[in-house]
C-alpha positions as CSV (number, residue, x, y, z in Angstrom):
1,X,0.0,0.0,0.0
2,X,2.9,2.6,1.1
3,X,4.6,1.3,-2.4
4,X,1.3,2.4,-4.5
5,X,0.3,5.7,-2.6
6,X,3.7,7.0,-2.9
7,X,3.7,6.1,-6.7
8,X,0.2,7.9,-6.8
9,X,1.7,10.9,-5.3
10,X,4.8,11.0,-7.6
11,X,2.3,10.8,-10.6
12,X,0.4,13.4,-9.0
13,X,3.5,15.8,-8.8
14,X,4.1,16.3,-12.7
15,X,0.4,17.2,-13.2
16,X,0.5,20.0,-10.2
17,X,3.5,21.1,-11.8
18,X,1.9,21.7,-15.4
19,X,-1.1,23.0,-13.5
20,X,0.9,25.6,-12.2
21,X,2.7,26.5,-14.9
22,X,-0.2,26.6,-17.3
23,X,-1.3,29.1,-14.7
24,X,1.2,31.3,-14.4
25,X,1.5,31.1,-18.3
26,X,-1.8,32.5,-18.4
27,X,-1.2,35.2,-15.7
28,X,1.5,36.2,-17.6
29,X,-0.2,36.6,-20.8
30,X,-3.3,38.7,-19.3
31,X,-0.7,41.1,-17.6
32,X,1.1,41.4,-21.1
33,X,-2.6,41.7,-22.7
34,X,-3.8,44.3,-20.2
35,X,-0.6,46.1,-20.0
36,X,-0.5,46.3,-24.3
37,X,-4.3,47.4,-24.0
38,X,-3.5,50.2,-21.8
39,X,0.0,51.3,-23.6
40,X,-2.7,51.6,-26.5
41,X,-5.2,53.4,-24.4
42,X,-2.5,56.1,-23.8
43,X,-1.5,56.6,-27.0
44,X,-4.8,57.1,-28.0
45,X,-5.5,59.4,-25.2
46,X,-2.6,61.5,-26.2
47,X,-4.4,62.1,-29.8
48,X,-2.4,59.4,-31.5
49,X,-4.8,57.3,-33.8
50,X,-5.5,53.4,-33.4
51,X,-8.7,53.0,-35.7
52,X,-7.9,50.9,-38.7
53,X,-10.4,49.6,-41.0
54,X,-13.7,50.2,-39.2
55,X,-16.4,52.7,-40.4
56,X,-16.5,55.9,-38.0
57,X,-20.0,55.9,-36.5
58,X,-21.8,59.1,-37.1
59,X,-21.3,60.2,-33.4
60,X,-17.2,60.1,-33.8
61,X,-17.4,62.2,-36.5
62,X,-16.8,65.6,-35.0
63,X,-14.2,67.2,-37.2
64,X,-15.6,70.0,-38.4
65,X,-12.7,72.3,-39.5
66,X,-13.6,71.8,-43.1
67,X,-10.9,74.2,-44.5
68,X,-8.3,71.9,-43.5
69,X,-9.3,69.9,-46.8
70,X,-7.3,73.1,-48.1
71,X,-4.8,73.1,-45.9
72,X,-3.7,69.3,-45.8
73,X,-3.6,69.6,-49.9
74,X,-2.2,73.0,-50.4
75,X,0.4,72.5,-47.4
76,X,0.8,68.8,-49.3
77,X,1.5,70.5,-52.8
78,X,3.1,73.5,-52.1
79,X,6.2,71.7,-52.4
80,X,8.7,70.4,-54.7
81,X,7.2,67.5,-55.9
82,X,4.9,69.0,-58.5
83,X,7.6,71.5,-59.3
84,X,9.8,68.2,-59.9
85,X,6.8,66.2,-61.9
86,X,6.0,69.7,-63.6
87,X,9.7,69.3,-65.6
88,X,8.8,66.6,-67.4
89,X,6.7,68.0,-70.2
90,X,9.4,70.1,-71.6
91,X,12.7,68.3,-70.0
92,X,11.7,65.2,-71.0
93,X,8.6,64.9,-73.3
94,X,10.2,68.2,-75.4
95,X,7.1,70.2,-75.1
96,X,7.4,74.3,-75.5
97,X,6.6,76.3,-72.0
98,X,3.6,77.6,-73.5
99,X,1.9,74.8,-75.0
100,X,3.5,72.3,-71.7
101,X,1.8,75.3,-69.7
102,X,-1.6,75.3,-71.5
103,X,-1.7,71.7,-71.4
104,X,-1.2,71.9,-67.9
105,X,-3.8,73.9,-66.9
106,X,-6.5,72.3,-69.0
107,X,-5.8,68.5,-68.0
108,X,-5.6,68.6,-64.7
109,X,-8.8,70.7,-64.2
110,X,-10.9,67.9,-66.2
111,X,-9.1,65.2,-64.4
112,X,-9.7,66.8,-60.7
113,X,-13.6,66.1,-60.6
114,X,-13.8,62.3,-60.1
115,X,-11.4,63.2,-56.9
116,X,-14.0,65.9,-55.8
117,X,-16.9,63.9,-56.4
118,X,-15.6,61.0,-54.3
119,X,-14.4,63.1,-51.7
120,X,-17.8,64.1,-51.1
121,X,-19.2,61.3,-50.1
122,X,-16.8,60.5,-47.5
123,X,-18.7,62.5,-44.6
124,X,-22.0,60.8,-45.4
125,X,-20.6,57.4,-45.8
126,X,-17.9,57.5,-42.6
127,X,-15.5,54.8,-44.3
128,X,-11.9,54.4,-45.7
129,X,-12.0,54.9,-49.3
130,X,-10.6,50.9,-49.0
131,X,-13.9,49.9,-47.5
132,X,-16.1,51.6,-49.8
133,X,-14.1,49.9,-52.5
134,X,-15.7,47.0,-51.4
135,X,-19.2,47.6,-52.0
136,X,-18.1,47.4,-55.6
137,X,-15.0,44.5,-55.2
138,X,-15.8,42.6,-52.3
139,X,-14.2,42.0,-49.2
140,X,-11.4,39.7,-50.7
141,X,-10.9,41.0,-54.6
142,X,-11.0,44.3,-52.8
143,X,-7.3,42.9,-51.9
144,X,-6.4,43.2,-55.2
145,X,-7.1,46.8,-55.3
146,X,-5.9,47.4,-52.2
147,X,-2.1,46.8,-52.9
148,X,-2.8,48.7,-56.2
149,X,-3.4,51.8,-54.1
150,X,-0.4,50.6,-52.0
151,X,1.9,51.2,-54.9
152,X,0.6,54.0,-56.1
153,X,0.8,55.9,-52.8
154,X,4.4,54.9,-52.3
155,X,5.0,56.3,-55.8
156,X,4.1,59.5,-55.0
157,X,5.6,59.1,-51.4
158,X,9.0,58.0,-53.3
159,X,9.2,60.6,-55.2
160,X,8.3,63.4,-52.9
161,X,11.0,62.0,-50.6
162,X,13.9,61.8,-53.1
163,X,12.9,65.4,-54.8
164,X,13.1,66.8,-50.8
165,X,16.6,64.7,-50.4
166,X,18.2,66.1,-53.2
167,X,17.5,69.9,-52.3
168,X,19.2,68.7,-48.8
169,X,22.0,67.2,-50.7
170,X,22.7,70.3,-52.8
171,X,22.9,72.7,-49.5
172,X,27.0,71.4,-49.6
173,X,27.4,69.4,-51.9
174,X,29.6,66.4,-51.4
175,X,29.0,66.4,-47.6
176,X,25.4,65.3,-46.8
177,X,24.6,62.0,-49.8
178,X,21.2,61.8,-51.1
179,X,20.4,58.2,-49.1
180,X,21.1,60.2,-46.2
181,X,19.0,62.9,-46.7
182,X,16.7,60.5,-47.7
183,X,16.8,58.9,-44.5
184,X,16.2,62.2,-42.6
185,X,13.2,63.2,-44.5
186,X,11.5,59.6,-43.7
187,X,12.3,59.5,-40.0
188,X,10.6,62.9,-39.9
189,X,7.8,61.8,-41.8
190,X,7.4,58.7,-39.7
191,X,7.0,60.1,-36.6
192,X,4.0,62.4,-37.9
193,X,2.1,59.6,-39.4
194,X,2.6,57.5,-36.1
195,X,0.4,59.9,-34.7
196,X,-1.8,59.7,-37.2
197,X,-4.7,61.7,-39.1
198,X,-4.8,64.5,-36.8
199,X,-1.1,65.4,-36.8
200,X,-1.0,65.7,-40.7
201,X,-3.9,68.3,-41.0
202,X,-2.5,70.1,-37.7
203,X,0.8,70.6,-39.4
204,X,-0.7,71.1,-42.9
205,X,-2.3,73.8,-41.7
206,X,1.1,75.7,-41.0
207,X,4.1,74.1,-43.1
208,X,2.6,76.0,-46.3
209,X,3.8,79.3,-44.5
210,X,7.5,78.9,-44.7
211,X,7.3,76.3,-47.8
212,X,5.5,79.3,-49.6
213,X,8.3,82.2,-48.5
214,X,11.0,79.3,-49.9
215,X,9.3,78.7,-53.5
216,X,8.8,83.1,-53.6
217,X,12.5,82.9,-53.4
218,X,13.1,80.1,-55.8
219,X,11.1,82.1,-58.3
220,X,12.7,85.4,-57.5
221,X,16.0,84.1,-58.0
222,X,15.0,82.4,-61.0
223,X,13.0,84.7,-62.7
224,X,15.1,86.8,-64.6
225,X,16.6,83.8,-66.2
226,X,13.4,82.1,-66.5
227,X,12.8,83.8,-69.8
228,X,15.6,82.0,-71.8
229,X,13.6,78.7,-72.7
230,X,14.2,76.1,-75.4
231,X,11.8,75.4,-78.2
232,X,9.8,72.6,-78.6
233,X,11.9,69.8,-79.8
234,X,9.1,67.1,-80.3
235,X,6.3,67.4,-82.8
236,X,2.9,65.5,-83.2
237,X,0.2,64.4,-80.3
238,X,3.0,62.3,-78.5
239,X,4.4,65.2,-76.5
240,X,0.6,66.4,-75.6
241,X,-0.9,63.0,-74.7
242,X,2.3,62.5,-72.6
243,X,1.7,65.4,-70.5
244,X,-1.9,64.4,-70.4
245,X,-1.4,60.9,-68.8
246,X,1.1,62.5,-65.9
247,X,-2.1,65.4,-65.2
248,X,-4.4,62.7,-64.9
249,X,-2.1,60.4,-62.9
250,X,-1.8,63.4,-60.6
251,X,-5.6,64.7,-60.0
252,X,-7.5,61.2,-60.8
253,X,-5.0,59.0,-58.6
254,X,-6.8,60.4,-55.4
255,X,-10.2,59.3,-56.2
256,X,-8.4,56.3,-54.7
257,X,-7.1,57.5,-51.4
258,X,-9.0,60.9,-51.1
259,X,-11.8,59.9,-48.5
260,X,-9.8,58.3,-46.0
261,X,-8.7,62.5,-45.1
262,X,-12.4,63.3,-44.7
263,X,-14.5,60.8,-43.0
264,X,-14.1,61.9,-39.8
265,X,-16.8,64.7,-41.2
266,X,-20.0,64.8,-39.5
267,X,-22.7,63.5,-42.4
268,X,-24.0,67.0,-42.8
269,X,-20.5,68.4,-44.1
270,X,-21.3,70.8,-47.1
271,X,-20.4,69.0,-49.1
272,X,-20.1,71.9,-52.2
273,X,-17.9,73.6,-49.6
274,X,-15.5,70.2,-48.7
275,X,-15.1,69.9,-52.7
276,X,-14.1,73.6,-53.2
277,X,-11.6,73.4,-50.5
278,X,-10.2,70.3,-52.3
279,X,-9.9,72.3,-55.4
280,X,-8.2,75.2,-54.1
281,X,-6.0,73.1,-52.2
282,X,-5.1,70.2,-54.2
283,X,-5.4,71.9,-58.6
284,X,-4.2,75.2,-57.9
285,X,-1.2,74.2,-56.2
286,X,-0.5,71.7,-58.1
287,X,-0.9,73.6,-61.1
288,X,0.9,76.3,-60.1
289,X,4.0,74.4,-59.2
290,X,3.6,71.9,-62.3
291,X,3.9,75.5,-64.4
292,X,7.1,77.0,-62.8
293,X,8.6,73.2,-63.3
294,X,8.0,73.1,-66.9
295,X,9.7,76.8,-67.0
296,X,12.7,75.2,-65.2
297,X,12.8,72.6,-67.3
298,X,12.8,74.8,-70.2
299,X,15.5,76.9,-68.5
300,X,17.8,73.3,-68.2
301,X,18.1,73.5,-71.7
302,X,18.6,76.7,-72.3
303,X,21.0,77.9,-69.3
304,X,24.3,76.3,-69.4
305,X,24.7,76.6,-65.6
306,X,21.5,74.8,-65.0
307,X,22.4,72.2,-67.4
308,X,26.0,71.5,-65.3
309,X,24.2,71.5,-62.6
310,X,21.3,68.9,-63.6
311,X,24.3,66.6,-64.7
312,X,26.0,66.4,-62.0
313,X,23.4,66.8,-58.9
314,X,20.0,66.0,-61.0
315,X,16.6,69.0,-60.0
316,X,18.5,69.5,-56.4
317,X,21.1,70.4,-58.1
318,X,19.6,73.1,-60.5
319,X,17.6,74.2,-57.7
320,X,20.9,74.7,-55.5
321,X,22.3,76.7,-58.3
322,X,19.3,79.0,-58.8
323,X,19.7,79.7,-55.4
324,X,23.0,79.7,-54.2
325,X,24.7,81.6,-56.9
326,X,22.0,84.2,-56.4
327,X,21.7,84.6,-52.5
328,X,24.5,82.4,-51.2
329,X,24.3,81.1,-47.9
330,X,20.4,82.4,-47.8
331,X,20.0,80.1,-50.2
332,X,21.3,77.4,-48.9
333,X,18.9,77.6,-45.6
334,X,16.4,77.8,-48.4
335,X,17.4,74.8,-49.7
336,X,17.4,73.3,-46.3
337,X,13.5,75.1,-46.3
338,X,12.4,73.6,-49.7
339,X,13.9,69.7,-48.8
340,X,11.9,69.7,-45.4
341,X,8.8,70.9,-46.7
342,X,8.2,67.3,-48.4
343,X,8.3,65.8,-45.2
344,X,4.0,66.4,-45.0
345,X,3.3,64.6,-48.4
346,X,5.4,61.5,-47.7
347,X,4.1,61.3,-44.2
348,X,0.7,61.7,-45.7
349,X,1.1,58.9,-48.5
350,X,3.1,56.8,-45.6
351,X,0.0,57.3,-43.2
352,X,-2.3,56.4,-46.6
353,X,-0.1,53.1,-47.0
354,X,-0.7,51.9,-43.4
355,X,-4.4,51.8,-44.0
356,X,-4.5,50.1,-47.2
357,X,-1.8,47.3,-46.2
358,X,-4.6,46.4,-43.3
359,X,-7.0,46.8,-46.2
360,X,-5.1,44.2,-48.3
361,X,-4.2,41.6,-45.8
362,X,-7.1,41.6,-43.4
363,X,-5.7,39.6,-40.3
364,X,-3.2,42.8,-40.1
365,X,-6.1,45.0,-38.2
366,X,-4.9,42.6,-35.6
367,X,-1.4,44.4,-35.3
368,X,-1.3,47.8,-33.8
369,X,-0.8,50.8,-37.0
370,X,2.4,51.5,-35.6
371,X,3.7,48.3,-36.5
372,X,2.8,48.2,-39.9
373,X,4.1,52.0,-40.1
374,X,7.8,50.6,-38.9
375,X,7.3,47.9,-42.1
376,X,6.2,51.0,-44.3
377,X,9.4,53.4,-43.5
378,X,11.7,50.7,-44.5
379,X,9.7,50.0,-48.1
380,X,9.7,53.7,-48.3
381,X,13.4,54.0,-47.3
382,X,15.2,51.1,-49.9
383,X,13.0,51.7,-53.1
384,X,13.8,55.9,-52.1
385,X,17.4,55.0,-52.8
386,X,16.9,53.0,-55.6
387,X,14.7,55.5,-57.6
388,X,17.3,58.6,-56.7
389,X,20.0,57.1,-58.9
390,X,18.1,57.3,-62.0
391,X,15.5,60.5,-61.1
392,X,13.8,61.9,-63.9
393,X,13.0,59.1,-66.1
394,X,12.0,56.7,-62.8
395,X,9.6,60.0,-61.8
396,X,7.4,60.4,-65.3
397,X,7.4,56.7,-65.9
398,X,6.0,56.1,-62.0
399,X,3.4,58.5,-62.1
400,X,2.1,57.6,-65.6
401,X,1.7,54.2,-64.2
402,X,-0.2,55.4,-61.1
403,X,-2.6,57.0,-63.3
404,X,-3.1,53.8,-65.4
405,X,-3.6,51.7,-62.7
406,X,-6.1,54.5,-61.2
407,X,-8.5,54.8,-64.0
408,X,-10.3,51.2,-64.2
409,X,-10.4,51.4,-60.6
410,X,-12.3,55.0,-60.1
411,X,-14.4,54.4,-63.1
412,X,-15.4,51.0,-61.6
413,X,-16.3,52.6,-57.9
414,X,-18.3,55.6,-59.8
415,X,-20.7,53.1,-62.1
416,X,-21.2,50.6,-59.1
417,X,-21.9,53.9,-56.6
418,X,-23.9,56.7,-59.0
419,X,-25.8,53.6,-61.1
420,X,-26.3,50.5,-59.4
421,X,-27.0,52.0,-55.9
422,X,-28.3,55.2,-57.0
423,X,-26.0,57.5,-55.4
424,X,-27.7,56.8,-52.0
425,X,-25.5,56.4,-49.1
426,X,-27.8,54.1,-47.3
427,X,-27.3,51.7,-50.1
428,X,-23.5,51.2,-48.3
429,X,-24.5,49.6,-45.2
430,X,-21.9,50.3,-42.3
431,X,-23.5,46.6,-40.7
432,X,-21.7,44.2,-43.9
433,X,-18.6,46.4,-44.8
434,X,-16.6,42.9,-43.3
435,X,-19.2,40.4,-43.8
436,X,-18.2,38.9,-47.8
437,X,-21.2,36.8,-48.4
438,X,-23.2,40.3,-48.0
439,X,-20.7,42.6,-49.7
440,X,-20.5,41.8,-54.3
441,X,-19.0,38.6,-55.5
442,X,-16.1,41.3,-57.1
443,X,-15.9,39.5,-60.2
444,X,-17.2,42.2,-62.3
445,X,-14.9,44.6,-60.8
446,X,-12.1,42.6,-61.0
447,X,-12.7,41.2,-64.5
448,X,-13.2,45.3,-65.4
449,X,-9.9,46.1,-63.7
450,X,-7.6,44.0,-64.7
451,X,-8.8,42.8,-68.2
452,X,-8.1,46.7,-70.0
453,X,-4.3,45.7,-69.1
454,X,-4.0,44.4,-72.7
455,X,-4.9,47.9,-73.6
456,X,-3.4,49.7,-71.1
457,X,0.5,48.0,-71.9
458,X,-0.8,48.0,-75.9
459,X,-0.9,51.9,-75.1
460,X,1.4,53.2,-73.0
461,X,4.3,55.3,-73.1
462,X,7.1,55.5,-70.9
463,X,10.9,55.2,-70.4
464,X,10.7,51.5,-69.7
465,X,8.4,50.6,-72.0
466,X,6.2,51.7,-75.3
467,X,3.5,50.3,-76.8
468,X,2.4,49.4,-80.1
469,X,0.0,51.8,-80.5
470,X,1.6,54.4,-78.9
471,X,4.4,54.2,-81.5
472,X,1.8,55.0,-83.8
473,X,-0.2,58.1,-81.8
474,X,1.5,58.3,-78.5
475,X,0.6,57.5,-74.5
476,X,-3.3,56.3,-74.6
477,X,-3.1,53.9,-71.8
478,X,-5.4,56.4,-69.5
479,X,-8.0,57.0,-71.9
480,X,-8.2,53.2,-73.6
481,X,-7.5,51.7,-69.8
482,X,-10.4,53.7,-68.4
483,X,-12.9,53.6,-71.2
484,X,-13.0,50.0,-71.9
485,X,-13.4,49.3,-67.5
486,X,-16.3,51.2,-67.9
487,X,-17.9,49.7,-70.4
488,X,-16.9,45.8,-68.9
489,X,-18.7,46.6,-66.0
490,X,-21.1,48.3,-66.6
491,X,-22.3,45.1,-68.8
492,X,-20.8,42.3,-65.9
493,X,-22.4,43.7,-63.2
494,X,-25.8,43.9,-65.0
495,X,-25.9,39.8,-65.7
496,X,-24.1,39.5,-61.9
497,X,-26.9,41.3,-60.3
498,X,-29.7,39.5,-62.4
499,X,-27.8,35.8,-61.7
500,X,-27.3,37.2,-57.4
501,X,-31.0,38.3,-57.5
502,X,-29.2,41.4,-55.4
503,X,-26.5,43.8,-55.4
């Protein structure tokens, strides 16, 4: 008996042990759990944002400082980036100032309204411009999109991020390398978009001041020279559909990411009011800049100075000589001025990234913003580098292809929102934006999206790459690309609807 009870206790012994354990495992975990949860709660007590996918109920949306639609753009595009993307047309596509200027203006004013339109609707509908993608896509083609968006924001983000580096590069040169700068400008535009939303329009609504007194400078400095500008030196509709593809890349692409910066809007927003701010702040600042690029890029080839200086040190370089040979050391903390002052559009596009990674790969709401943020700086940081080593032709052959990938997707959110559900808000239902037996199949969409490719690569032209038919007439991968979704879904969806016996 003594023999078996003490065998029974030392059988007991391993079990109490595991009990125990399992236990304090547990323990452990909850105290990790609770002490994440309120590390989260702080941060969003100190105004830094932890919402990810979820619709914004219509008590949460409170922000009713509607001009800083204006400021976030107009602080955004006040900046060298659409200086930089504004060269193009006569650096690289061998447009006239005039006519580059003309086509300009004209382009990116038809362009803009899809982007008003859909910005619009984000106070009534209180969703991520991801999630009411997928009332047209569906919850898992919507992925599809999703890391379309993705790439085109870190275009844009790239390139406003290697345009601010090399300004900072060209303060000395020879001391302070482009990566380096480029490393700066992302560490200070990942700390804004850690904290989120808020941040951006806060700052927005003050970095225009000293970006604006910078570019007044630039164009002082430059302006007597400004008049010495090359001829055309391209003929025929290639030059002009060209410069049409990177205007629509650069209004159109935000009907993709544009409501994510206004649904925090209470439903009765003016709406009128929310789409005039977007217009001040987003075309004419964009427009502006685009037109004093395309007179620098003129100047390049007619100034020998700026054309040293664009060989050896790329637009930072030609930007450090308009300045420095005019104002000296002035201009260099210019130059210093004019580098920084990108730091709001990449954290805006990083910020924009974050949301629509979650939006691709669902299980990621799981995993705090910040994390994916960390993930988003270093994309941001090695494909920066990459890009600056090859500037000009990298910049007008990135933003075309935003813009192609941008048009089959807008056109297909605008039929599936103005036609199919009327243009009623209700008909997006806050209660099924995860549920994807409720939400559309997708097919249509994605069939529409992906299917005008064959046109798209058929007619596009670019550094990398050019088409058949462009040969012939020149870059028609917007129009054809856009066109031809429109008319697939329009037809797809009809018989989807009619086989679902619903939307």
């Amino acid at each position: 008996m003594t023999s078996i009870n003490s065998t029974e206790k030392k059988a007991t012994i391993p079990d109490d042990l595991e009990s125990q354990e399992k236990q304090h495992v547990e323990v452990v975990e909850d105290i990790a759990l609770q002490s994440w949860a309120g590390y989260l709660r702080k941060l969003t007590g100190a105004g830094i944002e932890m919402r990810g996918l979820e619709p914004v109920p219509a008590e949460n949306r409170n922000h009713t400082k509607y001009y800083n639609i204006f400021t976030l753009f107009g602080g955004s595009f006040l900046t060298l980036l659409p200086l930089t993307i504004g060269i193009s047309p006569t650096l690289a596509f061998g447009l006239s100032f005039k006519h580059a200027a003309a086509m300009i203006v004209s382009a990116q004013f038809i362009f803009i309204w899809p982007t008003l339109y859909i910005l619009s609707l984000a106070p009534l509908l209180g969703m991520r411009q991801s999630v009411q993608f997928r009332y047209a896509f569906g919850k898992y083609p919507n992925i599809l999109i999703s890391l379309i968006i993705i790439l085109e924001v870190t275009i844009f983000g790239i390139l406003a991020t290697v345009s601010g580096a090399q300004c900072l590069a060209a303060v000395r040169p020879g001391t302070l390398p482009v990566e380096g700068a480029i490393g700066i400008i992302l560490a200070i535009a990942f700390l804004i978009s850690f904290i989120g939303y808020r941040a951006i329009h806060i700052l927005c609504e003050y970095i225009w001041i000293p970006s604006v007194i910078s570019l007044l400078v630039l164009a002082g400095c430059a302006g007597s020279q400004l008049q010495n500008q090359a001829p055309a030196s391209s003929s025929g509709p290639a030059p002009y559909l060209a410069t049409v593809a990177v205007c629509a890349s650069n209004m159109a692409t935000w009907g993709t990411l544009v409501g994510d910066y206004a649904c925090y809007m209470p439903p009765n927003a003016p709406r009128a009011r929310i789409a005039f701010y977007c217009l001040m702040g987003l075309y004419v600042p964009f427009t502006i800049m685009m037109i004093f690029g395309a007179a620098i890029g003129g100047g390049i080839l007619a100034i020998p100075a700026w054309s040293d200086a664009y060989k050896q040190s790329d637009v930072g370089g030609v930007i450090g000589e308009i300045l420095i040979s005019r104002v000296g050391n002035f201009g260099r903390f210019i130059l210093i001025l004019l580098g920084l002052s990108i730091v709001t559009t990449s954290a805006r596009d990083m910020y924009s990234m974050s949301l629509f990674t979650v939006a691709a790969v669902p299980w990621l709401r799981r995993i705090p913003r910040v994390a994916i943020l960390c993930c988003a700086l270093g994309i941001f940081l090695g494909v920066a580098i990459a890009a600056s080593r090859s500037f000009l032709p990298t910049l007008s052959t990135l933003v075309m292809l935003a813009g192609y990938m941008t048009g089959p997707t807008v056109c297909v959110f605008l039929i599936e929102y103005v036609y199919f559900r009327k243009a009623d808000p209700k008909q997006l239902d806050h209660a099924i934006w995860d549920d994807a037996s409720a939400l559309p199949s997708g097919i249509s969409a994605i069939i529409s999206s992906t299917v005008p490719w064959v046109l798209i690569v058929m007619s596009m032209d670019t550094a990398w790459y050019v088409g058949p038919i462009a040969r012939r007439v020149g870059d028609l991968a917007y129009e054809l690309g856009t066109a031809s979704a429109g008319v697939l879904y329009f037809l797809l969806r009809k018989i989807e609807i009619r086989w679902r016996g619903r939307l």
